[in-house]
C-alpha positions, -999 to 999 in steps of 0.1 A, spaced: 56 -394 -404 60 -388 -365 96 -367 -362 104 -383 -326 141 -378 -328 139 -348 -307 111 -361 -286 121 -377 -249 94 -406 -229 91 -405 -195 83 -441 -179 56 -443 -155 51 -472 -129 15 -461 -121 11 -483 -89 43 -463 -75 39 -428 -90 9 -412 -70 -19 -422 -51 -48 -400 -48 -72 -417 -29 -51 -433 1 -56 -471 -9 -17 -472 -11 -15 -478 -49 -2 -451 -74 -35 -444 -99 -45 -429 -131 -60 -398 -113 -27 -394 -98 -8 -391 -128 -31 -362 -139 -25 -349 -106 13 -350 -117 14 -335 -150 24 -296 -143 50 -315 -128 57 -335 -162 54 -301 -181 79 -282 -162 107 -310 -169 101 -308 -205 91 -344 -218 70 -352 -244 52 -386 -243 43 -409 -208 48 -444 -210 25 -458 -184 31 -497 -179 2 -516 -179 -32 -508 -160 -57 -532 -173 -70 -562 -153 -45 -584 -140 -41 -610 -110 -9 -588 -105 14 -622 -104 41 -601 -123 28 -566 -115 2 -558 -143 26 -577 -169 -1 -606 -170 -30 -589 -186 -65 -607 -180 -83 -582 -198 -67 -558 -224 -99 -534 -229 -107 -530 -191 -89 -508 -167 -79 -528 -132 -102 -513 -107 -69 -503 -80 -58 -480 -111 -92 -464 -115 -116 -467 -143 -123 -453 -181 -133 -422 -173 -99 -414 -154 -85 -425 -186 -99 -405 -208 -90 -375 -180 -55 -380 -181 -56 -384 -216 -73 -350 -221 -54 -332 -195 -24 -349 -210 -29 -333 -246 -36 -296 -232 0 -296 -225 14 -312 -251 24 -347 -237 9 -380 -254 1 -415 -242 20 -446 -248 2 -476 -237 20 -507 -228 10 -536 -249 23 -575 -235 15 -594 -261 40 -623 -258 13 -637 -234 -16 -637 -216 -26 -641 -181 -44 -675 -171 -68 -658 -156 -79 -642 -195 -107 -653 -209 -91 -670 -239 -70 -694 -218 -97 -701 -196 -117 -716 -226 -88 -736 -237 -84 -756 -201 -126 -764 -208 -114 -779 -238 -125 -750 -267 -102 -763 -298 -105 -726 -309 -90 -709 -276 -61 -743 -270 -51 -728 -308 -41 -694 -291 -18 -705 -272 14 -723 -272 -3 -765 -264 17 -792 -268 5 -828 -265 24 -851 -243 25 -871 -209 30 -856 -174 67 -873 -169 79 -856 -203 79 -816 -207 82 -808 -243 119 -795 -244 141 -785 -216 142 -746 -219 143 -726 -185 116 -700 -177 129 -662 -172 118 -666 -141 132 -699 -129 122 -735 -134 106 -753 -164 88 -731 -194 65 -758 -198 32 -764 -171 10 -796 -178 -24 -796 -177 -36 -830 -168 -75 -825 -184 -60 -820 -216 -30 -840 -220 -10 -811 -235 18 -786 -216 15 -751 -223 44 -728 -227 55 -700 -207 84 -681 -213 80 -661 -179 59 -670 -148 33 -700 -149 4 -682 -147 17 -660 -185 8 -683 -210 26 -679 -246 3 -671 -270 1 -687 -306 13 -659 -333 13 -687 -362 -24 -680 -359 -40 -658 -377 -68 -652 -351 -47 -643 -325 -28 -615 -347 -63 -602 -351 -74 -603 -319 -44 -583 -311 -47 -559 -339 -87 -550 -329 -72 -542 -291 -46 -517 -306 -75 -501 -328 -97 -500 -294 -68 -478 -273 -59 -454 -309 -98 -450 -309 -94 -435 -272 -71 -410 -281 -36 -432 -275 -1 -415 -289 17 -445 -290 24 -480 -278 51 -501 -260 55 -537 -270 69 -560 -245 91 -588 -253 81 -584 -289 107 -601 -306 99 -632 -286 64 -639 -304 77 -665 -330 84 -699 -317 97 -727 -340 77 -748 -355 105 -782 -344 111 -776 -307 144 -791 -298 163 -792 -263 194 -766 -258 218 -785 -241 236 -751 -243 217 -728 -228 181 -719 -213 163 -724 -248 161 -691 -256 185 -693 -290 154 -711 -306 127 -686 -301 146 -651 -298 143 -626 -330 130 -661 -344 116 -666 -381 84 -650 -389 92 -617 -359 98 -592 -388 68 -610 -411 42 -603 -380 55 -568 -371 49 -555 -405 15 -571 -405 6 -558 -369 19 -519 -379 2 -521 -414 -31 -534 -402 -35 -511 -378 -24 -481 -392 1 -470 -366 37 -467 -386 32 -426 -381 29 -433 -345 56 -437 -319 64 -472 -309 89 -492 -295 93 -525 -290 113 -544 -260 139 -566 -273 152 -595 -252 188 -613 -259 187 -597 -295 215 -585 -320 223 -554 -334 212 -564 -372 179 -577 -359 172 -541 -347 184 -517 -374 155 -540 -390 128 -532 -362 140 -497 -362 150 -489 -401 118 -465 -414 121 -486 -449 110 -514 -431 76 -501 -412 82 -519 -381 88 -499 -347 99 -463 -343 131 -475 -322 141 -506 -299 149 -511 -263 180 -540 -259 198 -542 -227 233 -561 -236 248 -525 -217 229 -536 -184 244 -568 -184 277 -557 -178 275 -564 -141 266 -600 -149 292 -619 -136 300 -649 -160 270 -633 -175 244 -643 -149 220 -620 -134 227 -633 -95 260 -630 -94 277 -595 -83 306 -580 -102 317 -544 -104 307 -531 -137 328 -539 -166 334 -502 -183 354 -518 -210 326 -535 -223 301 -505 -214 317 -482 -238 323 -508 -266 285 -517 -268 276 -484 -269 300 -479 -296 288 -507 -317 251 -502 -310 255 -464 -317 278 -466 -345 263 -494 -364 222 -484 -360 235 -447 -372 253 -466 -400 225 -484 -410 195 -465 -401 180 -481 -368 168 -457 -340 177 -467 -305 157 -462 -275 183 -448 -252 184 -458 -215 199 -467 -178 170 -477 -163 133 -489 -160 108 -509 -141 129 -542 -143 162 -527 -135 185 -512 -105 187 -469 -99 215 -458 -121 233 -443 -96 231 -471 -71 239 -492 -99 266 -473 -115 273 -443 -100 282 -431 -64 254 -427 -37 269 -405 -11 299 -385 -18 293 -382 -55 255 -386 -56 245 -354 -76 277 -355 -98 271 -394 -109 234 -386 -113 241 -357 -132 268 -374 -158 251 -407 -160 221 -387 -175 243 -364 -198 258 -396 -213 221 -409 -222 205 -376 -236 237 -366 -264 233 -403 -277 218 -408 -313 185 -418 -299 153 -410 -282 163 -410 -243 135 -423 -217 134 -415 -182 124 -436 -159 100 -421 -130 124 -408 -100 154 -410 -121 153 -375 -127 158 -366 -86 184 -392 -85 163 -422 -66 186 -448 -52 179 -487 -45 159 -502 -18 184 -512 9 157 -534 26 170 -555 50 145 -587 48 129 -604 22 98 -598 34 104 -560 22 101 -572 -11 73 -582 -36 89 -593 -65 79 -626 -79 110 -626 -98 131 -615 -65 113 -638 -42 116 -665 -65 154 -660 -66 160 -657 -30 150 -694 -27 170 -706 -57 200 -690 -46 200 -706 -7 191 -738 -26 225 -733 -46 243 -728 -18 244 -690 -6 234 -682 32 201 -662 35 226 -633 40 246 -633 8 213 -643 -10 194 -611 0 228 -590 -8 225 -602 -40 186 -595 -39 193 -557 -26 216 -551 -59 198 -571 -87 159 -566 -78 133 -557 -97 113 -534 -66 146 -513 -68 128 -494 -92 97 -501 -82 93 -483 -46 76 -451 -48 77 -423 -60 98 -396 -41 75 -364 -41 79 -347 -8 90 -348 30 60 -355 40 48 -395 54 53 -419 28 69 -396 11 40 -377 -2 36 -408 -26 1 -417 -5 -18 -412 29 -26 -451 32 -4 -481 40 24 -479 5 19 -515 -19 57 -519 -9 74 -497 16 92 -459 10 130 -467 18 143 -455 44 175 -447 25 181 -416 5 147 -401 22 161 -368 14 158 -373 -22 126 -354 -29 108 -337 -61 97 -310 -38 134 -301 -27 148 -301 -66 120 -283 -87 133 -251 -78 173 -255 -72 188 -245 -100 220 -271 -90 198 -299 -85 194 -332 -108 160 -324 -122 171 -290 -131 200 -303 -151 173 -334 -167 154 -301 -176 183 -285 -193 191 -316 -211 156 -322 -225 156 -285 -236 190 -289 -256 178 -321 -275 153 -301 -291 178 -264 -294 201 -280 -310 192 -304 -342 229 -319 -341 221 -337 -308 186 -353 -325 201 -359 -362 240 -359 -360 256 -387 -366 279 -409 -336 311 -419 -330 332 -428 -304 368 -421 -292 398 -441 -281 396 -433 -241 413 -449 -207 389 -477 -195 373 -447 -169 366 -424 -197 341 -421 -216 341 -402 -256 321 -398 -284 312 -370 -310 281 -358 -326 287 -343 -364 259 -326 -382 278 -308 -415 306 -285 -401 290 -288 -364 304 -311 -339 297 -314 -301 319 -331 -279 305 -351 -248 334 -366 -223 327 -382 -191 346 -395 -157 332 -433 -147 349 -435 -118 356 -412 -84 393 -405 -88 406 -376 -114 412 -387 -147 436 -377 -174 419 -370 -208 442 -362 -242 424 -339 -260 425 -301 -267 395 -284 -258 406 -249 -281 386 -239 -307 354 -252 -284 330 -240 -264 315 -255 -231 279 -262 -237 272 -276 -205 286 -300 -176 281 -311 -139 301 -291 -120 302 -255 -119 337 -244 -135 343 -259 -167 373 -288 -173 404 -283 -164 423 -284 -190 465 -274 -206 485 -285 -236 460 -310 -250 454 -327 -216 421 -327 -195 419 -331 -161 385 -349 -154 371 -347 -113 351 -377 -98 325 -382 -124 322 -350 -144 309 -349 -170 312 -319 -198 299 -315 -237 315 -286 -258 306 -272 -290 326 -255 -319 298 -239 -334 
C-alpha cells in the first residue's frame, strides 16, 4: 500500500505552465522543461489536468478522445518523455480522469445522435417532447441540464456545459469502457489518477423536479457512487495507487467513506464547503468578505471528524477552478509575502496530503482584467451575461467576474521578467496580467525570504517530522481572526497559530515549554504571561519535542 501521507501534488494547468514551441499554449515538453524546477521545491507527484483531445469548450474538461493526446499539448512520445524524465527524479504522474461525461464531439455520443441503441445506452437519454425537459434541475454552468435532440425524441442530460453529455454508469459497458482507459494510461507508466466530479456518476433511477434547489440533492453522493468506486478501483487494480477523487456539494460521512482504506475506494477526497465561505447567501456571484467563523469551523469538523473516522483529506486553497489565495483571502500589497506565507503554513500542518496549485507557490494574484473580452471562460462569459440580465450594470457584473473567475487561476505561469512572462515567445492563449508582474519564479528560487523558499521548507518538514503526516488534529477555541489547532503524535505535539486579518491580534496561550519550529516573519511571536501578540498575518508553529 502507497504511504502518501507524507507525499505533497503539485497541480499543473498544462496550457498555462510552459510553452516550448511559441504557439502560445503551455505543453507537455514544457513541463519536462520544468521539472529541475519541480525537484528543487520538493513535491512528489504532478497532477496535470487533462491533455487529450477536446473541442476545449471547458478547457480540456470535455474529453473527445481519452487515449489520444490533443495535438496543441504535443503527442505520445512527449508523454512518455515527461514521464521518464519525471521518474529519474522521483516525481510521478497523476492523470486527470472526467468521467462524469463525455464531450459531444466523442465518438460514443456521436453514434447515439445516428441512432446506435448501444451508444444512446451510454449516456444519460430520456424520451420526451421538445416543450417538456425531463425535470427542472439547473446546469453548473447556467441554464437547463437537459438539451433535446429533435432526431431522436429524447433530451440528454448534462450536468455542466451542453456540449458534456452525462454518461450512463447503470451500465455495465460504460464502467468497462472506463476501466480499459485507466488500464491503457497505468500500462504507460501513470502514478496515479484524479477523478473529476466523481461522486456525481449515479443518477436516480425516478427523476423528480427540486422545487428547492438546482437538482443537485438528487444526483450528489447518490445511491450506487460507493458500489461503482469499489468496482472501478478493484477492477483495475489501482487501490495501491494514489487517487483522489473531486467531490461536489458532498458531506463529511460520504468522504470518510471514499477516503477510509477499509473501504478501497480513493486515497483522499477534494470538497470545497471552505471555498464557499465568500458566497454570499451562498451563491457563487455574489461578493462578501470571507466569513472566518465559518472557515475555521469546517476545517474543524472536516479535520476532526475524517481523523476520527479514518478519511484522508486532500488539503487545499486553490486550483484550476478557483481565485489566488491571497487575492482571495489574504492581502496583495502591503502584506503580500506574509499572507502568502501563512495561508500556505495553515494548509501543509493539516492532517492531509496538501496540493499546490501551479504559481501558488510565488504567490500569483488574480487577473485584474478590465474587459470581458480578457477573459475565456465559458463559465465566466456565461455569467457576465446572466448577471446584466439580473440586473447588475456591465460594471458591477465584471467586478464580480474579476473576483469569482475561473481564468484567475488560469493565466500563465509566472517564470521570469522576460515578455510574456517567460511563459512563451508567441501570442499567450489568455493574456499575462499586468498586475503583480513582479511576481516571478526566477526572482524567488534563490531568496531565502521569499514564498517558494518557505513552500520548500514546508514540503521538507511534512516528510522530517512523522507528527505533521500521522498526528492526529484538533482545534482550539480562538477570536474569529485567529486561527488554532494541534497535531499529537504520542507525547509530541506541534502547535500551528495564525493571524487572518492585518491588524495585531491577541492570542491566550503560553508559548513555554515550546520551541518555534518555524513562522513568517523573522523574530518569533511576541509573547508574555500567557498572551501572544500576533502581527498582520503571521503565522508561527512550535514544537515541545
Amino acid at each position: 500500500m502507497l504511504d502518501f501521507k507524507d507525499k505533497v501534488v503539485y497541480q499543473i494547468y498544462p496550457r498555462s505552465f510552459y510553452d516550448t514551441n511559441g504557439d502560445g499554449f503551455g505543453d507537455l515538453r514544457g513541463i519536462t522543461a520544468k521539472l529541475d524546477y519541480l525537484k528543487e521545491l520538493g513535491v512528489d507527484f504532478l497532477w496535470i489536468t487533462p491533455f487529450f483531445i477536446s473541442p476545449q469548450r471547458d478547457n480540456g474538461y470535455d474529453i473527445a478522445d481519452y487515449r489520444q493526446i490533443d495535438p496543441r499539448f504535443g503527442t505520445m512520445e512527449d508523454f512518455e518523455e515527461l514521464s521518464s524524465e519525471a521518474k529519474k527524479r522521483g516525481i510521478g504522474i497523476m492523470l486527470d480522469m472526467v468521467f462524469n461525461h463525455t464531450s459531444t464531439e466523442h465518438q460514443w455520443f456521436q453514434k447515439a445522435i445516428s441512432g446506435d441503441e448501444k451508444y444512446i445506452n451510454y449516456y444519460k437519454f430520456v424520451d420526451g417532447t421538445r416543450d417538456c425537459p425531463p425535470t427542472n434541475w439547473v446546469s453548473k454552468f447556467g441554464g437547463n441540464a437537459w438539451e433535446y435532440v429533435d432526431s431522436l425524441n429524447k433530451w440528454y442530460l448534462h450536468l455542466f456545459d451542453v456540449t458534456q453529455a452525462d454518461l450512463n454508469w447503470d451500465n455495465p459497458e460504460v464502467r468497462d469502457e472506463l476501466k480499459d482507459i485507466i488500464r491503457f494510461w497505468k500500462a504507460k507508466g501513470v502514478s496515479g489518477f484524479r477523478f473529476d466530479v466523481i461522486n456525481l456518476i449515479s443518477k436516480p433511477e425516478n427523476l423528480e423536479n427540486d422545487y428547492e434547489g438546482d437538482g443537485r440533492r438528487f444526483y450528489t453522493d447518490g445511491s450506487r457512487v460507493h458500489e461503482f468506486l469499489k468496482e472501478l478501483v478493484a477492477d483495475t487494480g489501482i487501490a495501491d495507487m494514489i487517487t483522489v477523487g473531486e467531490m461536489s456539494s458532498t458531506t463529511i460521512d460520504n468522504c470518510i467513506k471514499y477516503s477510509n482504506p477499509s473501504e478501497k475506494e480513493l486515497s483522499m477526497v477534494f470538497s470545497f464547503h471552505h471555498l464557499k465561505v465568500d458566497y454570499k447567501n451562498g451563491n457563487k456571484w455574489e461578493l462578501m468578505p470571507y466569513d472566518k467563523s465559518a472557515l475555521k469551523k469546517l476545517f474543524k469538523d472536516w479535520q476532526e471528524q475524517m481523523s476520527k473516522n479514518g478519511g484522508w483529506n486532500a488539503v487545499f486553497w486553490t486550483n484550476h477552478d478557483q481565485p489566488r489565495t491571497i487575492s482571495r483571502f489574504g492581502n496583495e500589497e502591503k502584506y503580500w509575502k506574509e499572507s502568502g506565507k501563512l495561508f500556505a503554513g495553515i494548509i501543509h500542518f493539516m492532517r492531509g496530503t496538501p496540493y499546490i496549485y501551479q504559481g501558488e507557490e510565488i504567490g500569483m494574484l488574480n487577473t485584474h482584467f478590465t474587459d470581458i473580452s480578457q477573459y475565456r471562460d465559458v463559465e465566466s462569459l456565461n455569467y457576465f451575461k446572466i448577471l446584466q440580465e439580473e440586473g447588475k450594470s456591465s460594471d458591477e457584473a465584471l467586478a464580480i467576474i474579476n473576483e469569482r473567475s475561473r481564468d484567475n487561476c488560469r493565466t500563465p505561469m509566472q517564470w521570469d521578467s522576460s515578455a510574456n512572462d517567460g511563459f512563451t515567445t508567441g501570442t499567450p492563449w489568455i493574456e499575462v496580467p499586468e498586475y503583480g508582474k513582479h511576481i516571478t519564479a526566477e526572482s524567488q528560487i534563490n531568496d531565502e525570504t521569499s514564498i517558494f523558499s518557505f513552500y520548500k521548507k514546508l514540503i521538507y518538514l511534512r516528510k522530517e517530522y512523522k507528527i505533521i503526516s500521522d498526528g492526529e488534529i484538533s482545534f482550539d477555541e480562538s477570536p474569529e481572526e485567529i486561527i488554532s489547532y494541534e497535531r499529537k503524535l504520542g507525547d509530541k505535539v506541534l502547535k500551528v497559530v495564525g493571524n487572518l486579518s492585518e491588524n495585531e491580534a491577541d492570542y491566550s496561550w503560553s508559548d513555554e515549554g515550546y520551541d518555534r519550529l518555524i513562522g513568517n516573519y523573522d523574530s518569533t511571536v511576541n509573547s508574555s504571561n500567557g498572551q501572544v501578540k500576533l502581527r498582520p498575518y503571521e503565522f508561527a508553529v512550535f514544537k515541545n519535542f
